[in-house]
C-alpha positions as CSV (number, residue, x, y, z in Angstrom):
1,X,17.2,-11.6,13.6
2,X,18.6,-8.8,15.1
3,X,19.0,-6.3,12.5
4,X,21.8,-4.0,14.5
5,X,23.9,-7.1,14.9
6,X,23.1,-8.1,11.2
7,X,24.0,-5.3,9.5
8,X,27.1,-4.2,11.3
9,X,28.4,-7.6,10.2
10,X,27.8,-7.2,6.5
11,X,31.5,-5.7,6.0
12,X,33.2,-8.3,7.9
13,X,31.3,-11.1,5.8
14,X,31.7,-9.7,2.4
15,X,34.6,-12.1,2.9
16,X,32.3,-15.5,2.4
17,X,29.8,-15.8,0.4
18,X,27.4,-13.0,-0.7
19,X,23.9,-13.6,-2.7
20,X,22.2,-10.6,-4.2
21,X,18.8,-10.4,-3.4
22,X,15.4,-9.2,-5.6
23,X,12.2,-10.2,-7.0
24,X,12.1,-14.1,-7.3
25,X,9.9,-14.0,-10.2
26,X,10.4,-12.1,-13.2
27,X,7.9,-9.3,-13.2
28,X,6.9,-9.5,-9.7
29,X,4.0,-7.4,-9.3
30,X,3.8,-5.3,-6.3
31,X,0.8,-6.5,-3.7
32,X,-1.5,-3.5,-1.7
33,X,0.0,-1.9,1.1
34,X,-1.1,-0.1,3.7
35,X,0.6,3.4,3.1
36,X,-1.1,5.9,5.4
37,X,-2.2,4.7,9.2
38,X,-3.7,7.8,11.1
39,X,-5.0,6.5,14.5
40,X,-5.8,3.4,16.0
41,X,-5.6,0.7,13.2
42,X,-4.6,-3.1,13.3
43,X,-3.3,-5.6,11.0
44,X,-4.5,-9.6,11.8
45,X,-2.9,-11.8,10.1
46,X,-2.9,-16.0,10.4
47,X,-4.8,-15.4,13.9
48,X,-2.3,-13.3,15.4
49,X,-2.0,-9.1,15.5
50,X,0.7,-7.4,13.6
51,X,3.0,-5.0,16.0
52,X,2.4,-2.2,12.8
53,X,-0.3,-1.9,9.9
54,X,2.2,1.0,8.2
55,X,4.3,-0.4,5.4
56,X,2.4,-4.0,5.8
57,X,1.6,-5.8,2.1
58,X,-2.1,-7.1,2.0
59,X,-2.4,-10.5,1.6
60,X,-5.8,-13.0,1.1
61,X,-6.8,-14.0,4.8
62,X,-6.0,-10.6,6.1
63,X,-8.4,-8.4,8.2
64,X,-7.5,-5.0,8.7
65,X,-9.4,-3.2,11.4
66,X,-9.5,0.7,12.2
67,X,-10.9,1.9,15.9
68,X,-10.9,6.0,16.5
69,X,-8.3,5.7,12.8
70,X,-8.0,6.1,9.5
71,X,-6.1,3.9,7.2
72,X,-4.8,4.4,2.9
73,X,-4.6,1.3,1.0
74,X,-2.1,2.3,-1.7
75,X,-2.0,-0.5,-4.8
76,X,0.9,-0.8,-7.4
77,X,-1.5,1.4,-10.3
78,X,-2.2,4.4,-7.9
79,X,-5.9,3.0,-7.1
80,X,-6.6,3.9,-3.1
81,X,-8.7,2.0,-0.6
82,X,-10.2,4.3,2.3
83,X,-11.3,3.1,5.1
84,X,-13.2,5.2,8.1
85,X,-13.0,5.2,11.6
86,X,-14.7,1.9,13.1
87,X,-14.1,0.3,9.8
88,X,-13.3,-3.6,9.3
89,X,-12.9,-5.3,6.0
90,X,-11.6,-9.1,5.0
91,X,-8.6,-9.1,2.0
92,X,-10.6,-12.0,0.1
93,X,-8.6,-11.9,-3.2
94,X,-6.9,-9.1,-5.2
95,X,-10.1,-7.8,-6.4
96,X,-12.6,-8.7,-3.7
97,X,-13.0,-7.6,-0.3
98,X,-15.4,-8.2,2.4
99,X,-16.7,-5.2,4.2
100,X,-17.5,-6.5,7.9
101,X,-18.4,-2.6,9.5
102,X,-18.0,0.6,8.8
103,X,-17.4,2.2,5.1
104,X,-14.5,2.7,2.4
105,X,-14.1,4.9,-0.5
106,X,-12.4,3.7,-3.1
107,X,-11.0,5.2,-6.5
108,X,-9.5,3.1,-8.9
109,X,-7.5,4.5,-11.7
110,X,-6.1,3.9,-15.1
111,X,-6.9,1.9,-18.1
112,X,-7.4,-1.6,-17.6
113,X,-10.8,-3.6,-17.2
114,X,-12.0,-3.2,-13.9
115,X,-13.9,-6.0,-11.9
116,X,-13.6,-5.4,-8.0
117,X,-16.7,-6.4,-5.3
118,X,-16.7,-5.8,-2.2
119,X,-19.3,-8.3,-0.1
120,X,-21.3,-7.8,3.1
121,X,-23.3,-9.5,4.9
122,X,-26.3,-7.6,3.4
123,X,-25.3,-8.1,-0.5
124,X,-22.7,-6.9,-2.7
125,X,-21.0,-4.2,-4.5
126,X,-19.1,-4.5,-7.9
127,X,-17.3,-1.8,-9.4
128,X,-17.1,-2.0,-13.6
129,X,-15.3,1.1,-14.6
130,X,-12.2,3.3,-13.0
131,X,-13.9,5.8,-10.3
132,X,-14.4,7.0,-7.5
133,X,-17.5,5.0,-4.7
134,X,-18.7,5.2,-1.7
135,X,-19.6,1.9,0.1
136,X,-21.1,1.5,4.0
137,X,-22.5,-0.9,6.1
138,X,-25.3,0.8,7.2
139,X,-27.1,-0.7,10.9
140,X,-30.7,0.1,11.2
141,X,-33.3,-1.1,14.5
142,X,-34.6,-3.6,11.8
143,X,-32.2,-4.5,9.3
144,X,-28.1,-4.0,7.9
145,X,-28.0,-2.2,4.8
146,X,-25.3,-2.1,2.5
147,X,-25.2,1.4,0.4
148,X,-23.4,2.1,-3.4
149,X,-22.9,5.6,-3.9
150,X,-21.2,6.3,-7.4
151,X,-18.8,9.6,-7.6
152,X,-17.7,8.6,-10.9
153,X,-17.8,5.9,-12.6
154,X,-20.0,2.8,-12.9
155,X,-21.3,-0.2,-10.9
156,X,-23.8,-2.7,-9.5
157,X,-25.2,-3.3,-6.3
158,X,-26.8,-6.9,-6.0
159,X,-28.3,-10.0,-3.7
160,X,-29.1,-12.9,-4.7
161,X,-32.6,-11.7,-5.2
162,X,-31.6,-8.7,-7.8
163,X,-29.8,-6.3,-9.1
164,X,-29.2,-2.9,-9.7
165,X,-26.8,-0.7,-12.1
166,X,-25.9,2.6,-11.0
167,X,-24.2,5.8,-12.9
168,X,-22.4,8.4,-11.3
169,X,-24.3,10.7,-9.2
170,X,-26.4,7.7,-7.9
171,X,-26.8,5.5,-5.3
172,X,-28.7,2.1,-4.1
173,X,-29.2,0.2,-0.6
174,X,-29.0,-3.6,-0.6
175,X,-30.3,-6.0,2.3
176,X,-30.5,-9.5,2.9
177,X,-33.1,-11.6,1.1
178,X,-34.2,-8.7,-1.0
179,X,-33.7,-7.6,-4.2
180,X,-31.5,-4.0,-4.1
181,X,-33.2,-0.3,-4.2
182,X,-33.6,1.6,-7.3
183,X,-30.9,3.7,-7.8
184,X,-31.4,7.1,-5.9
185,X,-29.9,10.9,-7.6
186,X,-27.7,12.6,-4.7
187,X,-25.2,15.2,-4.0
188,X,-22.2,14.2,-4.7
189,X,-20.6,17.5,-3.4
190,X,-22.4,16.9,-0.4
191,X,-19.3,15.5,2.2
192,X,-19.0,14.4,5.4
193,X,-15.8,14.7,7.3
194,X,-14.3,11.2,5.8
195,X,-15.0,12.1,2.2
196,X,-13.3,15.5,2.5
197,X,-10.5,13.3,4.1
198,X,-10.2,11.0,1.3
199,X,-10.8,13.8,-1.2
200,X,-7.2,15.6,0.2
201,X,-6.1,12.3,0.2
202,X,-6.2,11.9,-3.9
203,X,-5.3,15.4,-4.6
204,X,-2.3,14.6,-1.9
205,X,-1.2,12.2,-4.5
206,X,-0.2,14.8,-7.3
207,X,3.1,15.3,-6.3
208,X,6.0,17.3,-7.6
209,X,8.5,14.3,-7.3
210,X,6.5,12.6,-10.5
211,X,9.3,14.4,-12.7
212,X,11.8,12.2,-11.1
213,X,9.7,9.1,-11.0
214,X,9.4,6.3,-13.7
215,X,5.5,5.6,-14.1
216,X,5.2,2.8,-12.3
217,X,6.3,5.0,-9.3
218,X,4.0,8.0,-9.7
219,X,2.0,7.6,-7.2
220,X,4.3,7.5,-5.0
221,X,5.2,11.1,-5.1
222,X,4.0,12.9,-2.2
223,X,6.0,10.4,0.1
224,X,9.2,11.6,-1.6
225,X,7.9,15.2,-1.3
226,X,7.3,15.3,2.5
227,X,10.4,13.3,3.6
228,X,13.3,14.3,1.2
229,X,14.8,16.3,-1.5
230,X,16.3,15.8,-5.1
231,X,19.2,16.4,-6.2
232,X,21.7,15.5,-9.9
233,X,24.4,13.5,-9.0
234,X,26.8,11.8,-12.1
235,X,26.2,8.8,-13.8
236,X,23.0,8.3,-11.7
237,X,20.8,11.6,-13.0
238,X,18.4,13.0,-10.1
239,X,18.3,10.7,-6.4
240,X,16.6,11.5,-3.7
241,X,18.0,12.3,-0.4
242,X,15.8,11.1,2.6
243,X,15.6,13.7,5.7
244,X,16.8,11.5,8.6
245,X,19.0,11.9,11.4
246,X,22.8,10.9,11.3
247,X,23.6,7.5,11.4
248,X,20.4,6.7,9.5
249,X,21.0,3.9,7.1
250,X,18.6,1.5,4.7
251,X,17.5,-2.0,5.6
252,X,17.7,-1.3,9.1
253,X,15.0,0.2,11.0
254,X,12.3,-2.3,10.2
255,X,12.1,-6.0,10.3
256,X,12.3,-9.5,7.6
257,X,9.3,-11.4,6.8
258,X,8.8,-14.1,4.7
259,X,5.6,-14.7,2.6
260,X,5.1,-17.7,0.5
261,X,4.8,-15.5,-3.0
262,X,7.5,-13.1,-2.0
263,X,10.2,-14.8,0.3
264,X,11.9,-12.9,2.9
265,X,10.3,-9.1,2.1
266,X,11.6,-6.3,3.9
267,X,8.8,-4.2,6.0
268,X,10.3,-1.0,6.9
269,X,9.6,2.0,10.1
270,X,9.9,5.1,8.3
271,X,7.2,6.3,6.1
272,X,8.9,6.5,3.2
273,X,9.7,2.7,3.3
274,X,7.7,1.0,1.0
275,X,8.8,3.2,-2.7
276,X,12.4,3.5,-1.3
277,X,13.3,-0.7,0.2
278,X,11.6,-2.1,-2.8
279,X,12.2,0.2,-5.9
280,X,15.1,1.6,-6.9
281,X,19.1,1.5,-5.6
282,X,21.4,2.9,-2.9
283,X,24.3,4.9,-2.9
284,X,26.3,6.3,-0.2
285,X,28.5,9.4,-0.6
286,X,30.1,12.4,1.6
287,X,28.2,10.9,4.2
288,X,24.9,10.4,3.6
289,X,23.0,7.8,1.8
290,X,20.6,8.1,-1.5
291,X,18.1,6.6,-3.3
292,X,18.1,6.4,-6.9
293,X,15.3,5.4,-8.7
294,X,14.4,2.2,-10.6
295,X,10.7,1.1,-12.2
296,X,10.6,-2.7,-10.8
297,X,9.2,-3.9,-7.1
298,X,10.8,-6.6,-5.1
299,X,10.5,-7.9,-1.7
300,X,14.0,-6.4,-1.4
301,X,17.0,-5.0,-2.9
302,X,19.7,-6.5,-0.5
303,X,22.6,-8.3,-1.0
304,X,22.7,-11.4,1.6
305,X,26.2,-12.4,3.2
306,X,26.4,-15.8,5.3
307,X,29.4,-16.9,7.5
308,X,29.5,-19.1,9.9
309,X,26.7,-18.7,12.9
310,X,26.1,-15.1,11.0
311,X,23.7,-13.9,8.4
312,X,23.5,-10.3,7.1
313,X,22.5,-7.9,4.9
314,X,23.4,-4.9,2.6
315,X,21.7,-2.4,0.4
316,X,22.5,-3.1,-3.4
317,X,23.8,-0.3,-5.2
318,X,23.7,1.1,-8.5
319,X,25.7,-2.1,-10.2
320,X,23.6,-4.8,-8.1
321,X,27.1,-4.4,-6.0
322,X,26.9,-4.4,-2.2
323,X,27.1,-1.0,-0.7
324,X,29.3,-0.5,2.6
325,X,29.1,2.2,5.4
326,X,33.0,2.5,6.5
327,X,32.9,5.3,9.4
């Protein structure tokens, strides 16, 4: 669909019949994204390569590969998924992954139970309590390790030969056909040049822009730090006005996919994207367009417009009422 086409067309179709567009299921949680792509990093999905990683849900089946990059996995409570350079995991489920090379760090917040593994081919890591791990792939002349290393937190590193519970400030190697280490004291202050990334990464994260955020949006602060600014407008209360050139509008620089639990979802270019094209309203006023904020994630906030041989799309506003550009 060719989205300059489409959306220059919404105005002219208003005329026929127009469909609002949002979550298909009543408390539609939002899947993982990837939020951060710095580098070389791909996205393979259903055998094929994604053109972008940036803005891309996470779906069971995918494989998401890094090469001389970096990538943030962003998920709807905050928690973050790190991956290094040379770094390729499986999305298995919502709470497992499979670690095929390389090493993540990942720090899971808030208060509900925690159960997340992470498999390899050398045993597996299962995270019990919010926290902060380490977990690599580590090749040797004589064998593949798979290493635990605890920040915060609690967990378990195990084969099918053993186990082994660790604290924070510990950590454990694992290998094939044997039963796991015991749990080994280290420094924990102690970082390399990835865990001093991912370290900026989660302090990144406390952004000013949480005062103007419902909680479910919190994490998404920084984004709305970096690439716009605030401001009260009546009846709304505080939006947020991206930084963009003229003639920037929403639901157009980016592309429609269509996944079986979400129908057609929106995957946007710029990097503010993802909190912006599936939270909140639009509103467009002395020229410029703004978001306002909402706490519920869809696939899209759009109002659909069909006409003969045309199909298009505009941003809902504040009512769930289409909102037109008229230059």
């Amino acid at each position: 669909m060719h989205r300059r086409l489409a959306f220059s067309l919404c105005l002219a179709a208003l005329g026929s019949l127009t469909v609002p567009a949002y979550a298909q299921e009543p408390d539609l949680g939002a899947p993982a994204h990837v939020a951060l792509v710095e580098g070389a990093a791909s996205l393979e999905r259903d055998g094929r390569t994604e053109a972008s990683a940036l803005n891309m849900p996470l779906l069971t089946g995918d494989r998401l590969r890094t090469a001389d990059g970096r990538v943030e996995v962003l998920f709807e409570d905050g928690s973050t998924l790190h991956l290094d350079s040379a770094t390729t995991i499986d999305v298995q489920s919502d709470d497992l992954l499979r670690l095929i090379d390389g090493r993540v760090r990942l720090n899971l917040v808030g208060r509900r139970p925690v159960d997340y593994r992470i498999d390899s081919p050398a045993g597996s890591a299962r995270i019990t309590q919010a926290g902060e791990y380490r977990v690599a792939l580590i090749h040797g002349a004589r064998e593949t390790q798979l290493e635990l290393a605890v920040l915060r937190g609690a967990g378990e590193l195990f084969t099918d030969e053993g186990s082994t519970a660790l604290r924070a400030g510990e950590r454990a190697y694992a290998s094939a056909g044997l039963a796991p280490s015991y749990p080994y004291t280290f420094n924990s202050a102690n970082w390399d040049d990835f865990d001093r990334w991912s370290e900026q990464r989660r302090d990144i994260r406390l952004g000013v822009s949480t005062t103007y955020l419902p909680s479910t949006m919190q994490a998404y602060a920084p984004t709305f730090d970096q690439y716009g600014d605030w401001r009260y407008a009546q009846p709304y209360g505080y939006v947020w006005y991206p930084r963009v050139d003229t003639g920037w509008r929403p639901y157009y620089y980016g592309r429609w996919m269509t996944y079986p639990r979400y129908g057609w979802t929106w995957i946007g270019l710029d990097a503010f994207s993802w909190p912006t094209h599936h939270y909140g309203r639009w509103g467009f006023s002395a020229g410029s367009w703004f978001w306002i904020p909402a706490a519920r994630w869809a696939p899209a906030y759009v109002s659909w417009a069909y006409a003969p041989g045309y199909v298009s799309w505009c941003p809902l506003g504040f009512d769930d009422r289409p909102i037109i550009q008229i230059n």
